[in-house]
Each structure stands twice: as C-alpha cells, then as structure tokens.
N, CA, C and O atoms as a Tripos MOL2 file, in Angstrom:
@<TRIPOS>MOLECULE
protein
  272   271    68     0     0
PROTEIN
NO_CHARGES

@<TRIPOS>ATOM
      1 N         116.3040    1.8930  -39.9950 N.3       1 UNK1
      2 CA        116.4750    3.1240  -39.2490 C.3       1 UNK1
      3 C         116.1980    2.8870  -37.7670 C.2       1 UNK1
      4 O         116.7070    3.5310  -36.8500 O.2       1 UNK1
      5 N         115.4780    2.0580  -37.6660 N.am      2 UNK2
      6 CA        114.8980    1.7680  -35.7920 C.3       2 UNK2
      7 C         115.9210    1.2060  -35.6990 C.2       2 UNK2
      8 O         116.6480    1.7810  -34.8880 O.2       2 UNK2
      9 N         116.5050    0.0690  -36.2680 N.am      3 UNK3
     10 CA        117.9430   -0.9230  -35.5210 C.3       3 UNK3
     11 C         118.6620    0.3830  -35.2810 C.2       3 UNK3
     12 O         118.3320    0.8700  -34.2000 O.2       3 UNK3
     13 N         119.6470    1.1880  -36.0330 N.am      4 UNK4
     14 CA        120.4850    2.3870  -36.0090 C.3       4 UNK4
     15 C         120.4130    3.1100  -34.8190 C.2       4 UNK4
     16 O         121.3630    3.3110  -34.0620 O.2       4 UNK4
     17 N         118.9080    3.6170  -34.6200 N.am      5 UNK5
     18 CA        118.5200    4.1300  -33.6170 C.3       5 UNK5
     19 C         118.4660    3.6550  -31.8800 C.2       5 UNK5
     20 O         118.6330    4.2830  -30.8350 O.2       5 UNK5
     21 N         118.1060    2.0430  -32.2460 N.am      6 UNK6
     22 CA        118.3240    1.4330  -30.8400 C.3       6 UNK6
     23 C         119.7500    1.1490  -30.7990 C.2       6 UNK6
     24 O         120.1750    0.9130  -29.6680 O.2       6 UNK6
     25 N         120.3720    1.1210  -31.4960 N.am      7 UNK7
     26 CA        121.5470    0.8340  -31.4150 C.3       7 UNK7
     27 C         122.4470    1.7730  -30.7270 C.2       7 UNK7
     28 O         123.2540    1.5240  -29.8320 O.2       7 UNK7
     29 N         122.2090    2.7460  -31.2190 N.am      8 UNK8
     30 CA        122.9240    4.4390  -30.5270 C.3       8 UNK8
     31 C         122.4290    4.3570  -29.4670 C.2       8 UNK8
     32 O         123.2490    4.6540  -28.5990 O.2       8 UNK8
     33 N         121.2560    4.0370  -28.9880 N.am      9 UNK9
     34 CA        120.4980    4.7300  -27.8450 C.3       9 UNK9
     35 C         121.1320    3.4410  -26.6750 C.2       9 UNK9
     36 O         121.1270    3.5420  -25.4480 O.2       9 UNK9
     37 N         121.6380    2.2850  -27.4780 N.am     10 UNK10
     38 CA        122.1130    1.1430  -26.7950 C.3      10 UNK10
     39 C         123.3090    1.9260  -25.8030 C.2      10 UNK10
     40 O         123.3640    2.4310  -24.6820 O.2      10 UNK10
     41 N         124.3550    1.6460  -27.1480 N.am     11 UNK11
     42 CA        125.4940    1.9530  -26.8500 C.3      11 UNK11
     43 C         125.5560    3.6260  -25.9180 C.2      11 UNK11
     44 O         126.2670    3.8270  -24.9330 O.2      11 UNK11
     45 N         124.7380    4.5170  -26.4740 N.am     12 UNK12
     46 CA        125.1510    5.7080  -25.1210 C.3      12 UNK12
     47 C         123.9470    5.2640  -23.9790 C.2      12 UNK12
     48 O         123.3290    6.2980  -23.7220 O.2      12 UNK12
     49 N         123.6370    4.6310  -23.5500 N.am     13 UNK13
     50 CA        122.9950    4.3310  -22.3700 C.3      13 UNK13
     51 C         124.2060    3.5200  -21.5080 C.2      13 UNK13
     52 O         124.5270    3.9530  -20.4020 O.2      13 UNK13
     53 N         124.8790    2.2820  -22.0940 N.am     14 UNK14
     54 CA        125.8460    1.5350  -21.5340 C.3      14 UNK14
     55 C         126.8520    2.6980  -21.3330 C.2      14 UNK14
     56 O         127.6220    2.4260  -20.4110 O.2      14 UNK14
     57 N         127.1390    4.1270  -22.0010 N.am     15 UNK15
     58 CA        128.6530    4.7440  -21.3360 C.3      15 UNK15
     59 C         127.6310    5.5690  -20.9620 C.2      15 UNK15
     60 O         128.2160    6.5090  -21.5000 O.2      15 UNK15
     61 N         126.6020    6.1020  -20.5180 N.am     16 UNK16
     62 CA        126.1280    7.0190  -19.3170 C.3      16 UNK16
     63 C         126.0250    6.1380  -18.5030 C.2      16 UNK16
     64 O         126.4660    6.6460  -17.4720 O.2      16 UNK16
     65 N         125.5870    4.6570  -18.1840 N.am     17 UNK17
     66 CA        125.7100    3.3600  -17.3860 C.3      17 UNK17
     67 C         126.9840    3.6850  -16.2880 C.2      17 UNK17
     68 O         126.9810    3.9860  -15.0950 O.2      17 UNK17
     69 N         128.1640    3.4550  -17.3750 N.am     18 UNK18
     70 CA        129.3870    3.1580  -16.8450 C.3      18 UNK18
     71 C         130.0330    4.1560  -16.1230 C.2      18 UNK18
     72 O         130.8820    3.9670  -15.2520 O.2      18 UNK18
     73 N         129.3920    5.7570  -16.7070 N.am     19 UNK19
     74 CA        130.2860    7.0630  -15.8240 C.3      19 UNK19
     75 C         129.2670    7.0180  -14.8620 C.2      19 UNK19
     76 O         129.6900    7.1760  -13.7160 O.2      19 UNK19
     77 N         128.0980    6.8590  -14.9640 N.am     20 UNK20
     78 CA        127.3900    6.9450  -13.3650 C.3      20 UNK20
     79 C         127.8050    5.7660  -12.3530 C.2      20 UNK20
     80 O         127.7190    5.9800  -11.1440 O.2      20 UNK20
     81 N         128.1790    4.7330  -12.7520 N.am     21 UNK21
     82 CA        128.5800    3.7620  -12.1390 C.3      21 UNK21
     83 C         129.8520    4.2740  -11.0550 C.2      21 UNK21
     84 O         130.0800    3.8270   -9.9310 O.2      21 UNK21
     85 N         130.5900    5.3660  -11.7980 N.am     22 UNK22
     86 CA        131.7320    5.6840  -10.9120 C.3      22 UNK22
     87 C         130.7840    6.5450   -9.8110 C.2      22 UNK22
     88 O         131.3580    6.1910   -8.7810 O.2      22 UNK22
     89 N         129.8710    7.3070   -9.4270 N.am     23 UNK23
     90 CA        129.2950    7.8170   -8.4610 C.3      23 UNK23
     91 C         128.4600    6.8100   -7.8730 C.2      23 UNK23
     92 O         128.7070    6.5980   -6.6860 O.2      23 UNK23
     93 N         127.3010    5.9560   -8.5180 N.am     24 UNK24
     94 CA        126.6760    5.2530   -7.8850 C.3      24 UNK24
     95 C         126.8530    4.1430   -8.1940 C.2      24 UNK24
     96 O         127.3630    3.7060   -9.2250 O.2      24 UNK24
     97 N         126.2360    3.3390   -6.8740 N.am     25 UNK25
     98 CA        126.3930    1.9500   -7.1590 C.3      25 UNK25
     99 C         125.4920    1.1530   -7.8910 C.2      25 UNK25
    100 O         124.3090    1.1650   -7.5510 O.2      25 UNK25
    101 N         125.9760    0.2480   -9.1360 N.am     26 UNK26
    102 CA        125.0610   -0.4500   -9.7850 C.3      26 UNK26
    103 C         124.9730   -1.7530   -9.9470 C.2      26 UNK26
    104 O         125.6090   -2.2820   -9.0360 O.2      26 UNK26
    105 N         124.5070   -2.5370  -10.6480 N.am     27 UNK27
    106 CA        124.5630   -3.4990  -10.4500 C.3      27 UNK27
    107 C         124.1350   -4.0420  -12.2090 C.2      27 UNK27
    108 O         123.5300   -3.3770  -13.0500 O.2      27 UNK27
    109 N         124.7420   -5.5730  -12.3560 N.am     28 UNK28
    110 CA        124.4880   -6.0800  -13.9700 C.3      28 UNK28
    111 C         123.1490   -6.4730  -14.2950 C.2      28 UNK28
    112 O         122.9970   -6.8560  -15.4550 O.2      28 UNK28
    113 N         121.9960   -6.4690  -13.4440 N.am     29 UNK29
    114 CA        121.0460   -6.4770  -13.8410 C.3      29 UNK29
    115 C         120.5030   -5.6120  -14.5730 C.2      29 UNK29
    116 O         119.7030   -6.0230  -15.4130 O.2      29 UNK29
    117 N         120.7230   -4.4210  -14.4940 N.am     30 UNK30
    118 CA        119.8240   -2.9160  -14.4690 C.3      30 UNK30
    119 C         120.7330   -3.2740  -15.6580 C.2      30 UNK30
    120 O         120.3750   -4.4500  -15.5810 O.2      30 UNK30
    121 N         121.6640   -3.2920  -16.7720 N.am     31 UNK31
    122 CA        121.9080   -3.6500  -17.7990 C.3      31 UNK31
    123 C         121.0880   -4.9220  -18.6550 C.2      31 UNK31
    124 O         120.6850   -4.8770  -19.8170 O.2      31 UNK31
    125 N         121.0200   -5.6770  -18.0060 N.am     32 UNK32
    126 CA        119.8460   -6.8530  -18.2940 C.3      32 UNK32
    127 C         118.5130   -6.4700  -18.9350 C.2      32 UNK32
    128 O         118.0970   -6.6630  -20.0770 O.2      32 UNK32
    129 N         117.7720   -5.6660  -17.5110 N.am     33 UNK33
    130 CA        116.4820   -4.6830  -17.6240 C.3      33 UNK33
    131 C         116.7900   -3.8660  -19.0210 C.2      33 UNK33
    132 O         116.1580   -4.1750  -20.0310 O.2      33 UNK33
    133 N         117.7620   -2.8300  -19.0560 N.am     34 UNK34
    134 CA        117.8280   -2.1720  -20.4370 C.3      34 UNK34
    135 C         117.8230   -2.2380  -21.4800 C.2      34 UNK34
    136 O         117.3730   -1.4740  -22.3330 O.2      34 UNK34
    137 N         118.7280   -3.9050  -21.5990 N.am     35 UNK35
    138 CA        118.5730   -4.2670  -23.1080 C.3      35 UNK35
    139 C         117.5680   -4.7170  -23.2180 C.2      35 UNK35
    140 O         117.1350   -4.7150  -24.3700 O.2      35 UNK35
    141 N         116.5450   -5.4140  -21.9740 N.am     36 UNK36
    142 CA        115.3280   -5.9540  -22.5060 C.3      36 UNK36
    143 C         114.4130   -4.9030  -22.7590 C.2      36 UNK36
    144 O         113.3670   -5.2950  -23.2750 O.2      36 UNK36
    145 N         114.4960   -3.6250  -22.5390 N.am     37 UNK37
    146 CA        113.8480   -2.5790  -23.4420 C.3      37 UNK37
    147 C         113.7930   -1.6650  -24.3100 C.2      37 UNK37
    148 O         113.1380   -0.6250  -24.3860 O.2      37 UNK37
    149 N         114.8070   -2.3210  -25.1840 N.am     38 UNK38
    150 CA        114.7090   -2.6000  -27.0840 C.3      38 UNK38
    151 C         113.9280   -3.0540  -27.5020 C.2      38 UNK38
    152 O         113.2900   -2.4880  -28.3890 O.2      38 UNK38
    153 N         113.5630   -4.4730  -26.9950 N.am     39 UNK39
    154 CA        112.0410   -4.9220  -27.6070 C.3      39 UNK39
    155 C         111.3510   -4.1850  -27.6680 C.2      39 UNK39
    156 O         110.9810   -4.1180  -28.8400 O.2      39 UNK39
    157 N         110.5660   -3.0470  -26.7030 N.am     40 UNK40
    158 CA        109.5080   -2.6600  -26.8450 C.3      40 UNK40
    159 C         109.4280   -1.1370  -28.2370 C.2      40 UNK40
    160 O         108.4310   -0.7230  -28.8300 O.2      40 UNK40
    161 N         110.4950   -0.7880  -28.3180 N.am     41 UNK41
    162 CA        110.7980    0.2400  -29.6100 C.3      41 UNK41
    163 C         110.5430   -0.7010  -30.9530 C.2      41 UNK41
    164 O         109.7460   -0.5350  -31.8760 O.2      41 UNK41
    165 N         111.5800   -1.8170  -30.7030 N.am     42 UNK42
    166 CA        111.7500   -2.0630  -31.9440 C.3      42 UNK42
    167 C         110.1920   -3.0750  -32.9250 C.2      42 UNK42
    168 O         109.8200   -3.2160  -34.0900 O.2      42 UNK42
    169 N         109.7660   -3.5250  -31.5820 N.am     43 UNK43
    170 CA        108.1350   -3.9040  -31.6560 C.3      43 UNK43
    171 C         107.0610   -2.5940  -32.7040 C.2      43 UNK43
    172 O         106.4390   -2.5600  -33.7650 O.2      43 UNK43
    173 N         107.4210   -1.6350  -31.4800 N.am     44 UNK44
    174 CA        107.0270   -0.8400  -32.0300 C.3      44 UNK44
    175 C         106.8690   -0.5860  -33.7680 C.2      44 UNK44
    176 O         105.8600   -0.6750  -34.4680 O.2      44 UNK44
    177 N         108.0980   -0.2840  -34.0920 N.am     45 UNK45
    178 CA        109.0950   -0.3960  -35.2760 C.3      45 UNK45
    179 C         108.5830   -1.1050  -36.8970 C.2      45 UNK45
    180 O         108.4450   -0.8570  -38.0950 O.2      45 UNK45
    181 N         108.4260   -2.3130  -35.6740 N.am     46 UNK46
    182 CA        108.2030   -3.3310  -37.0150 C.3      46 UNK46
    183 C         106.3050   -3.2660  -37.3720 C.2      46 UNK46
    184 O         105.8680   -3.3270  -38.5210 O.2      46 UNK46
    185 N         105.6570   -3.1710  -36.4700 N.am     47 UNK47
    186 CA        104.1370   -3.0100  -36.5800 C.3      47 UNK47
    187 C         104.2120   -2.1040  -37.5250 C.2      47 UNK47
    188 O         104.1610   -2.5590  -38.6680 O.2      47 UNK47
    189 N         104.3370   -0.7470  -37.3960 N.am     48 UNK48
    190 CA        104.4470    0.4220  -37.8700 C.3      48 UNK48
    191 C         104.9490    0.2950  -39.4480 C.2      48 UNK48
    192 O         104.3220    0.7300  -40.4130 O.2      48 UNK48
    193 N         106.1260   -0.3480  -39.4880 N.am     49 UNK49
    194 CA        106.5310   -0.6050  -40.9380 C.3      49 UNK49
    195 C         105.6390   -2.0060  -41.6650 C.2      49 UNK49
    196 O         105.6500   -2.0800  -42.8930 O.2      49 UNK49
    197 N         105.0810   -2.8070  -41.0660 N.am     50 UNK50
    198 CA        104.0800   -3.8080  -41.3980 C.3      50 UNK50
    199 C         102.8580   -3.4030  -42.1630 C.2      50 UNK50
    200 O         102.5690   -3.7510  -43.3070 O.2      50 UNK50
    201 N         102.0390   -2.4490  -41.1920 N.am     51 UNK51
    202 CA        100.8190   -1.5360  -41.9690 C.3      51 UNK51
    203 C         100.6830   -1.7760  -42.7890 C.2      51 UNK51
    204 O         100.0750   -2.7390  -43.2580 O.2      51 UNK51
    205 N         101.7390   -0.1650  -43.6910 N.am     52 UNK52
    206 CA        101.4200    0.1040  -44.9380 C.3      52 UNK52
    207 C         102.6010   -0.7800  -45.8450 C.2      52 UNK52
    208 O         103.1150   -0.2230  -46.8150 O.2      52 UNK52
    209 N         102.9640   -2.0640  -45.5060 N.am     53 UNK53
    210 CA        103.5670   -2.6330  -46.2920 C.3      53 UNK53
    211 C         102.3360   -3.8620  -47.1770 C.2      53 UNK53
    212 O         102.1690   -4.3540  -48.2930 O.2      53 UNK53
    213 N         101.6730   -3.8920  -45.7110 N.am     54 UNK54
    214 CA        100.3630   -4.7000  -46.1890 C.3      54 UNK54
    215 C          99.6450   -4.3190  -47.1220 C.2      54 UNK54
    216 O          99.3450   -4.8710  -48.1800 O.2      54 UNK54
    217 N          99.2770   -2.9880  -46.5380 N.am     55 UNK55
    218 CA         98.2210   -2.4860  -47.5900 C.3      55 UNK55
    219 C          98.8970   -2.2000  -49.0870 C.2      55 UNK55
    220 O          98.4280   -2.2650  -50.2240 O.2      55 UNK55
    221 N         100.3940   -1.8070  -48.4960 N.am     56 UNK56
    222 CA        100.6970   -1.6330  -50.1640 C.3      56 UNK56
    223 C         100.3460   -3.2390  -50.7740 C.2      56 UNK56
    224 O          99.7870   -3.2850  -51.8700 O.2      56 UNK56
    225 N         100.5800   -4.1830  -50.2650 N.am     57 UNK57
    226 CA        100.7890   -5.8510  -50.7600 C.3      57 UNK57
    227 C          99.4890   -6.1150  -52.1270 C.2      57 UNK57
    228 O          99.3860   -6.5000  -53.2920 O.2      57 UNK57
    229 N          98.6660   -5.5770  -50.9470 N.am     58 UNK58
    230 CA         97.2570   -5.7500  -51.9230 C.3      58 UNK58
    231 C          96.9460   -5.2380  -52.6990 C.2      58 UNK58
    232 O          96.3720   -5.7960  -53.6340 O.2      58 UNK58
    233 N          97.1810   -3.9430  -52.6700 N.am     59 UNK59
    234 CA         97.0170   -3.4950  -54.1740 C.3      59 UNK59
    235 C          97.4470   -4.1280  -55.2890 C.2      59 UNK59
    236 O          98.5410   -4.6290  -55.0290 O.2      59 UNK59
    237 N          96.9830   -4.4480  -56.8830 N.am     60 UNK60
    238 CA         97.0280   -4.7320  -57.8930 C.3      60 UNK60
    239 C          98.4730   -3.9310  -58.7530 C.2      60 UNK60
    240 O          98.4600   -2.7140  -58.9360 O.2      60 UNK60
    241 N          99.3790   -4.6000  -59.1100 N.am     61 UNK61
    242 CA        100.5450   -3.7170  -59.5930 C.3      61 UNK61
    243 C         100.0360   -3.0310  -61.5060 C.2      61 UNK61
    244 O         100.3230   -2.0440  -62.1830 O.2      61 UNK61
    245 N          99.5070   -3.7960  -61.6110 N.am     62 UNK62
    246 CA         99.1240   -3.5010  -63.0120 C.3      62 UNK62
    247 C          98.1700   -2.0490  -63.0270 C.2      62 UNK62
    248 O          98.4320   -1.0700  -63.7270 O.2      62 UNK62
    249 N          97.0930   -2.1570  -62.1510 N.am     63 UNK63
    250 CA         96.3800   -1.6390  -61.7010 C.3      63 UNK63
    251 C          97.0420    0.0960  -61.3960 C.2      63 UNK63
    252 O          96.5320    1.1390  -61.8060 O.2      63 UNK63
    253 N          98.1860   -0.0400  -60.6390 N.am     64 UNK64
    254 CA         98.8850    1.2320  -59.8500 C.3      64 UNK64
    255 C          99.8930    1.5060  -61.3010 C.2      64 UNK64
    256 O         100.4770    2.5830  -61.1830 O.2      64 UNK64
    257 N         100.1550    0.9450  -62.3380 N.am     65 UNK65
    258 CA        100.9220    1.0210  -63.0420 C.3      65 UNK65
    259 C         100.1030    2.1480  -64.0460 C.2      65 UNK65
    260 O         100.7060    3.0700  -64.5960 O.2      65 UNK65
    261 N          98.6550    1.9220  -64.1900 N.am     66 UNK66
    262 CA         97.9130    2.2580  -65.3410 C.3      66 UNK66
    263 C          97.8860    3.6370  -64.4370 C.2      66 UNK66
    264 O          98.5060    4.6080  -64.8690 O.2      66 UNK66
    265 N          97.2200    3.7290  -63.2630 N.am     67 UNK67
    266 CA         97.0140    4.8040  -62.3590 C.3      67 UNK67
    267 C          98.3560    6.3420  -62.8260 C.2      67 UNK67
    268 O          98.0040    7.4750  -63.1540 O.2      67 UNK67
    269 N          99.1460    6.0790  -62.7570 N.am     68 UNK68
    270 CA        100.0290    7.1130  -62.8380 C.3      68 UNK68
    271 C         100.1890    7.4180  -64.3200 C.2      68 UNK68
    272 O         100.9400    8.3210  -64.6870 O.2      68 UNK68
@<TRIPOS>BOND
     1     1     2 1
     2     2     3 1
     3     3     4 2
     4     3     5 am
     5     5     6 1
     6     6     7 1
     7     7     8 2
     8     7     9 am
     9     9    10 1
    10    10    11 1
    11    11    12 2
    12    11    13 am
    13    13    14 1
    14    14    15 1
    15    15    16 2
    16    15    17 am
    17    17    18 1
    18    18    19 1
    19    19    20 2
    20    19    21 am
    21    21    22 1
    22    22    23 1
    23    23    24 2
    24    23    25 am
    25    25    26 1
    26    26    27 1
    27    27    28 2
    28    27    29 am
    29    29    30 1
    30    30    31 1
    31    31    32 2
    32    31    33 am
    33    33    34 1
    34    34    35 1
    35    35    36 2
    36    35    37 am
    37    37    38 1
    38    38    39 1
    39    39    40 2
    40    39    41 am
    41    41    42 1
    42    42    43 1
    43    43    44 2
    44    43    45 am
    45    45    46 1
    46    46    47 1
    47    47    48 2
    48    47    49 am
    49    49    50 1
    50    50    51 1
    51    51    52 2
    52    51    53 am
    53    53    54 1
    54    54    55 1
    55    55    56 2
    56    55    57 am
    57    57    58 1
    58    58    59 1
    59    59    60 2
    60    59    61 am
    61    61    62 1
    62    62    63 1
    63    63    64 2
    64    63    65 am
    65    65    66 1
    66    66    67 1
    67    67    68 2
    68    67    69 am
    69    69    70 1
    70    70    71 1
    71    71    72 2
    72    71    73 am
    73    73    74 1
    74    74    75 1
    75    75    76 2
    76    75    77 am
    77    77    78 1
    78    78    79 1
    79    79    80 2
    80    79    81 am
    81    81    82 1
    82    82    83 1
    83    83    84 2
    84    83    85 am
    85    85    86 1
    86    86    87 1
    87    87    88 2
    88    87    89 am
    89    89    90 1
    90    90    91 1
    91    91    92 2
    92    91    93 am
    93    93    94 1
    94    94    95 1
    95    95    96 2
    96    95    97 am
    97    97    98 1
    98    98    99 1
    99    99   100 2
   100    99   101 am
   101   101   102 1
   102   102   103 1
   103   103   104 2
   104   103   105 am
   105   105   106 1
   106   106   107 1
   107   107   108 2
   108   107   109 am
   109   109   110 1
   110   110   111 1
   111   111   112 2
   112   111   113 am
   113   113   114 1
   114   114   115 1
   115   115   116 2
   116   115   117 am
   117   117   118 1
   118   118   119 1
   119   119   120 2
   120   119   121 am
   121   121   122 1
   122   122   123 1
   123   123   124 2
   124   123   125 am
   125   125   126 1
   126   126   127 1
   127   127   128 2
   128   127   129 am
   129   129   130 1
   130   130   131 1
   131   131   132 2
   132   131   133 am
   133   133   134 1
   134   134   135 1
   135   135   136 2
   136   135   137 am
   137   137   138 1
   138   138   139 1
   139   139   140 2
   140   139   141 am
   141   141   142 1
   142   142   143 1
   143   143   144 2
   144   143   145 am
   145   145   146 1
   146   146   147 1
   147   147   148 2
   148   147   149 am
   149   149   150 1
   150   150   151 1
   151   151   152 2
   152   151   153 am
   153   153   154 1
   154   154   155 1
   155   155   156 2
   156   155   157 am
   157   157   158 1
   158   158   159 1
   159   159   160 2
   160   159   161 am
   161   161   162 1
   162   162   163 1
   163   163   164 2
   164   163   165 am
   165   165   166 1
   166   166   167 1
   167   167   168 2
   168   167   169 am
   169   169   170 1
   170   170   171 1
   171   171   172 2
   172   171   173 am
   173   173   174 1
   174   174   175 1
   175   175   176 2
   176   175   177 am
   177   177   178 1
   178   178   179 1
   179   179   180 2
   180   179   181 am
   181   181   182 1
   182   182   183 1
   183   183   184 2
   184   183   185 am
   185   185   186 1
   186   186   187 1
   187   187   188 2
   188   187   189 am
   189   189   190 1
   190   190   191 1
   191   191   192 2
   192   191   193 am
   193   193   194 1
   194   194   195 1
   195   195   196 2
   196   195   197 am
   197   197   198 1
   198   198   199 1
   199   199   200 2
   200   199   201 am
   201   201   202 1
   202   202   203 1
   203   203   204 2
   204   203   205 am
   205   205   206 1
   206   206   207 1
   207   207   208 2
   208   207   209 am
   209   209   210 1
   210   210   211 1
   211   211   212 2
   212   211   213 am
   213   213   214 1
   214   214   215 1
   215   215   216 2
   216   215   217 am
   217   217   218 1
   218   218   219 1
   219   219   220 2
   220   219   221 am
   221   221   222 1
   222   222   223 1
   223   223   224 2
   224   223   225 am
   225   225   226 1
   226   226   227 1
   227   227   228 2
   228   227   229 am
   229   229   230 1
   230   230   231 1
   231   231   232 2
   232   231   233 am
   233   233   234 1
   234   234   235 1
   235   235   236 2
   236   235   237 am
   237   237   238 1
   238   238   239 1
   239   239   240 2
   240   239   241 am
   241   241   242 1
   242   242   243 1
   243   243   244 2
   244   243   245 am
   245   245   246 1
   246   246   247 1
   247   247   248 2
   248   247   249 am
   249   249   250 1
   250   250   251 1
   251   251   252 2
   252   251   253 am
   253   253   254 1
   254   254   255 1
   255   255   256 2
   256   255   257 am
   257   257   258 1
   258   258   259 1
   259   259   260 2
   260   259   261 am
   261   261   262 1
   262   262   263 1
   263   263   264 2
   264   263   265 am
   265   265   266 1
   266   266   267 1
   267   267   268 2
   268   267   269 am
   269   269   270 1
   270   270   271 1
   271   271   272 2
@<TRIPOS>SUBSTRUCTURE
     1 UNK1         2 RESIDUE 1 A UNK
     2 UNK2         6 RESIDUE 1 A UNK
     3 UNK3        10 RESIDUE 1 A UNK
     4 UNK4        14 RESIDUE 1 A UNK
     5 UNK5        18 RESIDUE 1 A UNK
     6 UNK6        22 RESIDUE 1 A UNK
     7 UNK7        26 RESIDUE 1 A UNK
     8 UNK8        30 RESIDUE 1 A UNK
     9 UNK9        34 RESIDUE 1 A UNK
    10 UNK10       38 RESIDUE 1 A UNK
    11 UNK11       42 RESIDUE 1 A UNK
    12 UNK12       46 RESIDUE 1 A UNK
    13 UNK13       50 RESIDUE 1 A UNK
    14 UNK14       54 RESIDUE 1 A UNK
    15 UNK15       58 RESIDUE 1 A UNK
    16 UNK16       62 RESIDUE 1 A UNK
    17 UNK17       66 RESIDUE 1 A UNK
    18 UNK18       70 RESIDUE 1 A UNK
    19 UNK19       74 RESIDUE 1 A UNK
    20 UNK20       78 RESIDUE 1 A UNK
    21 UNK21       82 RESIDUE 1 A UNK
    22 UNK22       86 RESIDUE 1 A UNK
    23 UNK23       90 RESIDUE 1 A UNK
    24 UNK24       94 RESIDUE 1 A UNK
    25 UNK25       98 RESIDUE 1 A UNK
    26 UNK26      102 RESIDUE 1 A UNK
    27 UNK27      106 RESIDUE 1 A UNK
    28 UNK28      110 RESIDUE 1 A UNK
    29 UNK29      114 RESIDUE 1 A UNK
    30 UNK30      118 RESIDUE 1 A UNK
    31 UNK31      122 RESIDUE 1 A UNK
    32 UNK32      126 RESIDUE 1 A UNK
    33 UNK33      130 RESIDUE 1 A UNK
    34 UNK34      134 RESIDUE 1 A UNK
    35 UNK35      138 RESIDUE 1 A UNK
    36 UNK36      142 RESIDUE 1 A UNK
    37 UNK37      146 RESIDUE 1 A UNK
    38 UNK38      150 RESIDUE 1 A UNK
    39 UNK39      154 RESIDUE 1 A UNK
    40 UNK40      158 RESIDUE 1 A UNK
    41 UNK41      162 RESIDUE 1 A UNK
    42 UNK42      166 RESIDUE 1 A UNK
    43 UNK43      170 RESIDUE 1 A UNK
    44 UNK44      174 RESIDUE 1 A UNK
    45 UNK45      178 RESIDUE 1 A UNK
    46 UNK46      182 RESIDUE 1 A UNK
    47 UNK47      186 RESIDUE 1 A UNK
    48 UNK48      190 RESIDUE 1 A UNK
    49 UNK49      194 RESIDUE 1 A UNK
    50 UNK50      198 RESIDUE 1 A UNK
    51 UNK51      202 RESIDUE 1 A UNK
    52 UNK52      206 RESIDUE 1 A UNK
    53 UNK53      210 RESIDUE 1 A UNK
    54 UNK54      214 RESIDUE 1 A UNK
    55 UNK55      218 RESIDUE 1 A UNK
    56 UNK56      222 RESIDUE 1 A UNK
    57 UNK57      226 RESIDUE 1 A UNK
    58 UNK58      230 RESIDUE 1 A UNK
    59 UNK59      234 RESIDUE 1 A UNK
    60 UNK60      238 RESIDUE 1 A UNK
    61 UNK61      242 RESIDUE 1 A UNK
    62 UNK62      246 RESIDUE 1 A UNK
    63 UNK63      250 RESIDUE 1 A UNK
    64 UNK64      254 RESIDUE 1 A UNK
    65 UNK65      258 RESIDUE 1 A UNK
    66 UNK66      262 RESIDUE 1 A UNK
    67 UNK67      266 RESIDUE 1 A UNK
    68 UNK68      270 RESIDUE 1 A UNK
C-alpha cells in the first residue's frame, strides 16, 4: 500500500512539475530532490510494518492456535 501510494504521489507531483514548469522556471534537479524524497515515506513504511511483524514472529504458533 505505501509503494501504491508513493507511486501516485510520484507520478502527480512530476505532472504538477511539468504544468508549473510552463509558468515557472525549473530545473532537473528539483526532480532529482523529489524522487529522493520517497525514501523518507517509504522508510517510514517499512519500520512501521516491521514492528508488529516482529512481535507477531515471536509468538509461539501452537500456543496462539490453542488461544482461540
């Protein structure tokens, strides 16, 4: 769901990019700068889904099996 999400947020940043480009002047860096801040979402992203993947890890399956 985060890839999906940076992905959209990719692609309509590059065509609000490109129609502001017709008023102001830009330059291919400031595209450079943008994609390099995906990392910091998708960082985000993956910590977040790491957590409780951990904690689920440790739990005992036999254990959670008897539980329910």
């Amino acid at each position: 769901m985060a890839g999906i999400g940076i992905a959209a947020g990719a692609i309509g940043g590059f065509a609000l990019a490109r129609l502001a480009g017709g008023y102001f002047q830009t330059s291919g860096c400031r595209a450079l700068f943008d994609s390099g801040l995906a990392i910091v979402p998708a960082c985000g992203a993956a910590i977040a889904s790491m957590l409780p993947a951990a904690r689920g890890a440790r739990i005992d399956v036999m254990q959670a099996l008897r539980s329910d």
